[in-house]
C-alpha positions as CSV (number, residue, x, y, z in Angstrom):
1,X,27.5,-50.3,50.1
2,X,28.4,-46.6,50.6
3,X,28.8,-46.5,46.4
4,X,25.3,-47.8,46.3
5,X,24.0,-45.3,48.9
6,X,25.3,-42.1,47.4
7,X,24.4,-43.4,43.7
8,X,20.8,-44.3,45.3
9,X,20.2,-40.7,47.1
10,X,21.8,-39.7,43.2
11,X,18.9,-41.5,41.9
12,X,16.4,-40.3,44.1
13,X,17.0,-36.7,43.7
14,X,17.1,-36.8,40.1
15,X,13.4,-38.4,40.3
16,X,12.7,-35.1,42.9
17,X,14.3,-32.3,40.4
18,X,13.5,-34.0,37.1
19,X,9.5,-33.0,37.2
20,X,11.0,-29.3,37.9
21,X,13.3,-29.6,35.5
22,X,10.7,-30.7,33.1
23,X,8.6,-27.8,34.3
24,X,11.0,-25.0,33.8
25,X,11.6,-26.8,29.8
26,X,7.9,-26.5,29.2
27,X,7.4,-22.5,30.7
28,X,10.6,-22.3,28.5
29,X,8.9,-23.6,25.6
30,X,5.8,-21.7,26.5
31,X,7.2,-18.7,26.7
32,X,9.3,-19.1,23.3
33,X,6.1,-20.7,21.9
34,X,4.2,-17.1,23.2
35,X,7.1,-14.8,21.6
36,X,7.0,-16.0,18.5
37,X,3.3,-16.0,18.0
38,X,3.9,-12.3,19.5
39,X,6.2,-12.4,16.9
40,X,3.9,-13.6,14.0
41,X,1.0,-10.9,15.5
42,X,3.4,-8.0,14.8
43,X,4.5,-9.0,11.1
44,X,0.6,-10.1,10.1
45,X,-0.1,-6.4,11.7
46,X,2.1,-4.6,9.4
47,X,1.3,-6.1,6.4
48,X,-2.1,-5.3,6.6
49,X,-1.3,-1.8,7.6
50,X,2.3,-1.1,5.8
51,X,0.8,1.5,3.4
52,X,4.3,4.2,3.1
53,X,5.8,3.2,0.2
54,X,5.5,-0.1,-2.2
55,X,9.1,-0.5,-0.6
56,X,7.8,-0.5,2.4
57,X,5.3,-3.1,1.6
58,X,7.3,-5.5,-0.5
59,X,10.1,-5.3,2.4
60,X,6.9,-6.5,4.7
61,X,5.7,-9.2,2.3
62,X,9.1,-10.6,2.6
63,X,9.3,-10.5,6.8
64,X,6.0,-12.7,6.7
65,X,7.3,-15.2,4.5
66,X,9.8,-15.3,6.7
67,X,8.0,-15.3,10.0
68,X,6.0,-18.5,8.3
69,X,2.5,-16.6,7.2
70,X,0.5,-18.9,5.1
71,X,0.5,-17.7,1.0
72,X,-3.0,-17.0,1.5
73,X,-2.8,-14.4,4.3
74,X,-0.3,-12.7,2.1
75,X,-2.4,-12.7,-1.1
76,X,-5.1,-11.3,0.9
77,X,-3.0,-8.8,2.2
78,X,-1.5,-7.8,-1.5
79,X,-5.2,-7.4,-2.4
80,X,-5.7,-4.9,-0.1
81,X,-2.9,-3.3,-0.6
82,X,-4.0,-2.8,-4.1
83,X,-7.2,-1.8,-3.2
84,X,-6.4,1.0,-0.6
85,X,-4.2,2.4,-3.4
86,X,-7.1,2.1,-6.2
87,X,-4.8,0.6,-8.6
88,X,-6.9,-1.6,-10.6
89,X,-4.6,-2.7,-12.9
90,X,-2.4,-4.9,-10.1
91,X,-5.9,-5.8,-8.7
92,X,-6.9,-7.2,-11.9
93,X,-3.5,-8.7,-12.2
94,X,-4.1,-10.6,-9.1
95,X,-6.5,-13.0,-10.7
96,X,-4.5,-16.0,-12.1
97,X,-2.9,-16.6,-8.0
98,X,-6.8,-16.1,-7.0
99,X,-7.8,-18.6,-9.2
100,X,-4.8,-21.2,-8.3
101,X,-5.4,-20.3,-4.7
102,X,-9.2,-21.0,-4.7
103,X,-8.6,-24.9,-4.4
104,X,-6.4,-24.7,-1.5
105,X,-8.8,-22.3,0.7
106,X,-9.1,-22.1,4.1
107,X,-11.2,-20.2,6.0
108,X,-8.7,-20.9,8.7
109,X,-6.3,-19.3,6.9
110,X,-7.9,-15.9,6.0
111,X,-7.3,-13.0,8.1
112,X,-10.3,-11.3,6.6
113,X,-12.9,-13.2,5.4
114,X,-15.7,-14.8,7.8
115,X,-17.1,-17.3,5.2
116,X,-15.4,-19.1,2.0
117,X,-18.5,-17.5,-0.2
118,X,-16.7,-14.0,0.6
119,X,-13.4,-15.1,-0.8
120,X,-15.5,-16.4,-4.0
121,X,-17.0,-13.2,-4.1
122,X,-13.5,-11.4,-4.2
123,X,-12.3,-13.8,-7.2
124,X,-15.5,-12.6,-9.2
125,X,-15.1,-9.0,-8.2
126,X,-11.4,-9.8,-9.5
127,X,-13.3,-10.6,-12.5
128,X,-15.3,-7.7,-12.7
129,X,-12.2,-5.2,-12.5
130,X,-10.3,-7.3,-15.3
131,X,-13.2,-7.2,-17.6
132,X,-13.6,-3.2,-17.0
133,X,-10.4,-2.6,-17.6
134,X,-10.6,-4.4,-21.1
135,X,-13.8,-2.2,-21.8
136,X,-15.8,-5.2,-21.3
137,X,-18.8,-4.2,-19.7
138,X,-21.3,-6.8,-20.1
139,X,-18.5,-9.3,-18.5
140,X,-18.1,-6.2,-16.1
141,X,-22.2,-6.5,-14.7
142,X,-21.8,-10.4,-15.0
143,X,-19.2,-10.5,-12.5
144,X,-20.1,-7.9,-10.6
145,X,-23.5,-9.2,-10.1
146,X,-22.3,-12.3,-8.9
147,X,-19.9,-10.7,-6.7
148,X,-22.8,-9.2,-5.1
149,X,-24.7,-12.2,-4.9
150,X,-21.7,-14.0,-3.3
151,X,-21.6,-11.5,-0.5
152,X,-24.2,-8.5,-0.3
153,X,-22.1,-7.7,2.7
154,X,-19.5,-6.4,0.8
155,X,-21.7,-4.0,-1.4
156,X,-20.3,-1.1,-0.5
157,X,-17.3,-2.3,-1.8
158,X,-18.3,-3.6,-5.1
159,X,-20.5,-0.5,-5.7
160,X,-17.7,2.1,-6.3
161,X,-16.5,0.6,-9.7
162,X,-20.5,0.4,-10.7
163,X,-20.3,4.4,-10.1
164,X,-17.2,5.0,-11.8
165,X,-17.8,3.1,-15.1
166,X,-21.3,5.4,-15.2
167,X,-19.4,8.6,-14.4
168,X,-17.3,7.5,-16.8
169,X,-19.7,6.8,-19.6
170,X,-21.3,10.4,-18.5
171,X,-18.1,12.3,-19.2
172,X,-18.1,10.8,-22.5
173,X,-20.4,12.6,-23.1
174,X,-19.8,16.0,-21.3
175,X,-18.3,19.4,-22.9
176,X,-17.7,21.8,-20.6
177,X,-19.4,25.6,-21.0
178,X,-17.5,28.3,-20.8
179,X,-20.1,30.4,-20.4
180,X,-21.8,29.1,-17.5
181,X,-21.5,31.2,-14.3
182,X,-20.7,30.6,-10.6
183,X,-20.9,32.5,-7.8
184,X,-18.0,33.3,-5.3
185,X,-18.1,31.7,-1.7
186,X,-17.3,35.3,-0.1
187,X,-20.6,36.8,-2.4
188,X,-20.0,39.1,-5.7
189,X,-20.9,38.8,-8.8
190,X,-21.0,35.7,-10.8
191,X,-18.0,34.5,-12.9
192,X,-18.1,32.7,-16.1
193,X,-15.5,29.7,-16.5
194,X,-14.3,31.7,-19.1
195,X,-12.5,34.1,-17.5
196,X,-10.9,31.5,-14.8
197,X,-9.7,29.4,-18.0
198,X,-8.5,31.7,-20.5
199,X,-4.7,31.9,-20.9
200,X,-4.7,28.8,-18.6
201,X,-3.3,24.9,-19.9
202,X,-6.1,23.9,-17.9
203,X,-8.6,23.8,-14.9
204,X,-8.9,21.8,-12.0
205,X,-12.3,21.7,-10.9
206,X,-12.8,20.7,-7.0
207,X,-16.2,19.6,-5.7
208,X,-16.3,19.6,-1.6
209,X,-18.7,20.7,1.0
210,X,-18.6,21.1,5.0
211,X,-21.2,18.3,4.9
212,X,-18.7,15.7,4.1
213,X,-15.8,14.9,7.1
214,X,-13.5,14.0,4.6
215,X,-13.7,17.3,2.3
216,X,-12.8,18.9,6.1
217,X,-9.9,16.5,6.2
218,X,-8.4,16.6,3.1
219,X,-8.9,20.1,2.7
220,X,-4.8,20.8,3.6
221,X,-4.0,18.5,1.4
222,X,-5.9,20.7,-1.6
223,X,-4.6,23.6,-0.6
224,X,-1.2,22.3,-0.7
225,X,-2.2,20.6,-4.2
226,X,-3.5,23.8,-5.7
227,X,-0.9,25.7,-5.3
228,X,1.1,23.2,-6.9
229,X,-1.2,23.4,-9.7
230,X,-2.0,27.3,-9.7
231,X,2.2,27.5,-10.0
232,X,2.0,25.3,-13.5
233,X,-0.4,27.8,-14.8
234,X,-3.2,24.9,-14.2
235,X,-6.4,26.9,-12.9
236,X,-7.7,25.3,-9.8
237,X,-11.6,25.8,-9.1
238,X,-13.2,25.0,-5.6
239,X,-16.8,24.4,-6.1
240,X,-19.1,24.1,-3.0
241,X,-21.9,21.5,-4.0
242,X,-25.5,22.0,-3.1
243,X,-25.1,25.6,-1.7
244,X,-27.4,25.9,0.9
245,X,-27.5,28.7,2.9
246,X,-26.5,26.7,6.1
247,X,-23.8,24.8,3.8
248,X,-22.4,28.6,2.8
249,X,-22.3,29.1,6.1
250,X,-20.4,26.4,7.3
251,X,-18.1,26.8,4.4
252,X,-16.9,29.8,5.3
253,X,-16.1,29.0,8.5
254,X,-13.9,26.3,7.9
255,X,-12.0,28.6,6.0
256,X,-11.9,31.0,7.9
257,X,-10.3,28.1,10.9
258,X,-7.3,27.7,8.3
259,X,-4.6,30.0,8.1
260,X,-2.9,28.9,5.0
261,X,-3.2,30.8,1.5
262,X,-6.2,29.9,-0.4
263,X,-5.1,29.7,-3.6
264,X,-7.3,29.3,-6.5
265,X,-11.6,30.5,-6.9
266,X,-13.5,29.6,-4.1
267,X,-17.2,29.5,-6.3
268,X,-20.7,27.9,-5.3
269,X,-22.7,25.5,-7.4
270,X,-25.8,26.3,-9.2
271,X,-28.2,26.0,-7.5
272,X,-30.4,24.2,-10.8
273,X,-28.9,22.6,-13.3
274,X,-25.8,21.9,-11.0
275,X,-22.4,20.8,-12.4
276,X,-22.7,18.0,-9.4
277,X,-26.0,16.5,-11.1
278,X,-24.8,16.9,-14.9
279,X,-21.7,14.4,-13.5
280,X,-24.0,12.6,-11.2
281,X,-21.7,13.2,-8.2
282,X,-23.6,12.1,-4.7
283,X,-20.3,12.0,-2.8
284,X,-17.3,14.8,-1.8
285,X,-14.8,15.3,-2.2
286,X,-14.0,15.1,-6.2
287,X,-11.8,16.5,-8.6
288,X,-12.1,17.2,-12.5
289,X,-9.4,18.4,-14.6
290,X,-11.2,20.0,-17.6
291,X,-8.8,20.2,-21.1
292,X,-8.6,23.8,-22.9
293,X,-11.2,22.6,-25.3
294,X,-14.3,21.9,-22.0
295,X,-13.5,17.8,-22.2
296,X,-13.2,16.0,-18.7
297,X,-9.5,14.5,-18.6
298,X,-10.3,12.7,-15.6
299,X,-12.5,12.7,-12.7
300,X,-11.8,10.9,-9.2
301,X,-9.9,11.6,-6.0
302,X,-7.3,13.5,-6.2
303,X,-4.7,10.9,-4.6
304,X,-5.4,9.0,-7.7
305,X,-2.1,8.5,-9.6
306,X,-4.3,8.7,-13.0
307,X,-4.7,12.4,-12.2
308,X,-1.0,13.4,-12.0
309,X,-0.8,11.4,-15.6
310,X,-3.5,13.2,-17.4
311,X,-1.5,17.0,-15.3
312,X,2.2,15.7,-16.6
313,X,0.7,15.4,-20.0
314,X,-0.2,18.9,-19.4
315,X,2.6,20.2,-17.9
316,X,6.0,17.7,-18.1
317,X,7.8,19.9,-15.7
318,X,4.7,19.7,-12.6
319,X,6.0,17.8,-9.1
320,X,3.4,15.8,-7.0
321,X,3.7,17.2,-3.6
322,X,3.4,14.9,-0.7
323,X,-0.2,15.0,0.7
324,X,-0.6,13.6,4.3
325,X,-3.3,11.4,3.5
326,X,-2.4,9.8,0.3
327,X,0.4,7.0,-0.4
328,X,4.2,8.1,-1.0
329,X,4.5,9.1,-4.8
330,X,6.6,5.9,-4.9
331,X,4.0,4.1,-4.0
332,X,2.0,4.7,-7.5
C-alpha cells in the first residue's frame, strides 16, 4: 500500500508538471520557430541588398538556398541584381528560368511583386531586352508594349531601354564638330572642341547640372574618374546643360564647396542648338566618349562597364578606379 501511495502521488505530479513541461517545449519551439524566421529575414535582406561584388552576391545566393528560400524569391532577387548593375546581357539571359518558373508562380512567393500580371510583365520586358540585344527592334516595341500593358506601374522602369535604343539610333547618326564653341563655367572666351581634342586619344564629354541631386552626388566620383582619364591622355569635358543664369550660379558654387582638384574643362552648353538637344538628353548626369574622328563611342552612365570597354580599347594600360557609388570592378 505504501508502493502504491508513493507511485500514485508519482502519478499525480507528473499530471501537475506535464502541462508546464509541455509549456516550456512549446515557448521552446516558439522561440526556435521565431529565430529562424529571424534567421530567414536576415538572409532574404541581404540578397536583395548584397550589391559589393558578384562574390559577394553568389556567396548570398548560396546562404538562401541554404536557409530554405523558395527558387522564386532567388530568381527575383538575381533579376535585380542584374538590373541595379544594367547588365542586359545576364538580364536577357534570365529568360529560359522565367519562362520555366512562370507555371509554378506564386504570388505568395514573390518578395516583390503585388499581383501575378507584374511578374508577366517582367517575363515580357525579359523579352524586350533579349530582342534588343539581337537588334530586333520591332520584337523590342512588341514586348515592350506589352510589358507596359501588363503593368503601367512599372513604366518608369520599362521606359529607360525605350530612351536608350533612341539615343542610340541618334548617335548613329551624330559626328561630332570640332569647330563648335563652348564657353567656360568661370567666364572667358569661348573654346572650340578643337583645341580640348587635339593631340588627345580621345574626349570624355560630361553632361551635369546643379539641378539634378545625383550630378551633386556623383560629382566625387567624376572627379576621381577624370583624372584617371586626364592621366591616359583621354580629354575629359564637363558640360553644364541648359545654362541658365541661376544654373551658372549654382554651379559654381558647388564647386567652389569641393576642395579636390578639378581636373579637366569646366564649359557651359549652348544656349541654342545645345549638344543636350542634338543627343536628346532630358536627364543628368551623362557621359560621351567621343573617338578622334567626332563619332560617339558610347553614351550612358559612367558606372556602366560598356564605357571602360570602349576607354581600354583606347588606352590598354587605363585602371578603373573605385567609385563610391558604383559596383566593385569585380562586379562587371
Amino acid at each position: 500500500m505504501l508502493r502504491f501511495n508513493w507511485i500514485l502521488i508519482s502519478l499525480l505530479s507528473g499530471l501537475i508538471f506535464l502541462p508546464l513541461a509541455r509549456a516550456e517545449i512549446d515557448s521552446q519551439a516558439k522561440q526556435d520557430h521565431a529565430s529562424k524566421a529571424s534567421d530567414k529575414e536576415q538572409v532574404l535582406e541581404v540578397l536583395f541588398s548584397e550589391r559589393d561584388s558578384s562574390e559577394a552576391f553568389a556567396k548570398a545566393v548560396e546562404q538562401a538556398k541554404h536557409a530554405g528560400l523558395n527558387d522564386q524569391a532567388i530568381l527575383e532577387a538575381r533579376f535585380l541584381y542584374f538590373i541595379d548593375l544594367q547588365d542586359d546581357v545576364a538580364v536577357a539571359g534570365l529568360l529560359p528560368e522565367f519562362l520555366q518558373m512562370s507555371d509554378q508562380f506564386l504570388l505568395e512567393n514573390s518578395e516583390i511583386f503585388a499581383f501575378k500580371d507584374d511578374w508577366l510583365a517582367v517575363i515580357e520586358y525579359i523579352r524586350a531586352i533579349a530582342k534588343l540585344q539581337a537588334g530586333d527592334k520591332p520584337g523590342f516595341k512588341r514586348h515592350i508594349t506589352e510589358a507596359f500593358w501588363l503593368s503601367p506601374r512599372q513604366a518608369s522602369a520599362f521606359g529607360v531601354h525605350i530612351q536608350r535604343m533612341r539615343l542610340a539610333e541618334v548617335i548613329e547618326s551624330v559626328v561630332i564638330d570640332f569647330n563648335r564653341r563652348f564657353a567656360p563655367l568661370d567666364s572667358g572666351e569661348a573654346i572650340p572642341l578643337k583645341q580640348l581634342q587635339e593631340g588627345r586619344r580621345a574626349l570624355l564629354i560630361y553632361f551635369w547640372s546643379p539641378a539634378s541631386r545625383q550630378s551633386e552626388a556623383l560629382l566625387p566620383d567624376f572627379l576621381t574618374m577624370a583624372a584617371t582619364l586626364e592621366s591616359s591622355n583621354i580629354g575629359v569635358i564637363a558640360l553644364l546643360a541648359n545654362p541658365s543664369d541661376s544654373l551658372i550660379v549654382s554651379a559654381r558654387e558647388m564647386l567652389g564647396s569641393i576642395s579636390l582638384k578639378k581636373p579637366g574643362s569646366w564649359l557651359l552648353d549652348s544656349k541654342s542648338d545645345s549638344f543636350a538637344n542634338i543627343l536628346r538628353l532630358d536627364s543628368f548626369p551623362y557621359a560621351c566618349l567621343i573617338s578622334q574622328q567626332g563619332n560617339i563611342l558610347f553614351a550612358g552612365d559612367l558606372s556602366e562597364s560598356a564605357l571602360w570597354d570602349e576607354l581600354r580599347k583606347i588606352a590598354p594600360e587605363i585602371q578603373r578606379p573605385q567609385l563610391d557609388h558604383e559596383p566593385p570592378m569585380d562586379a562587371e
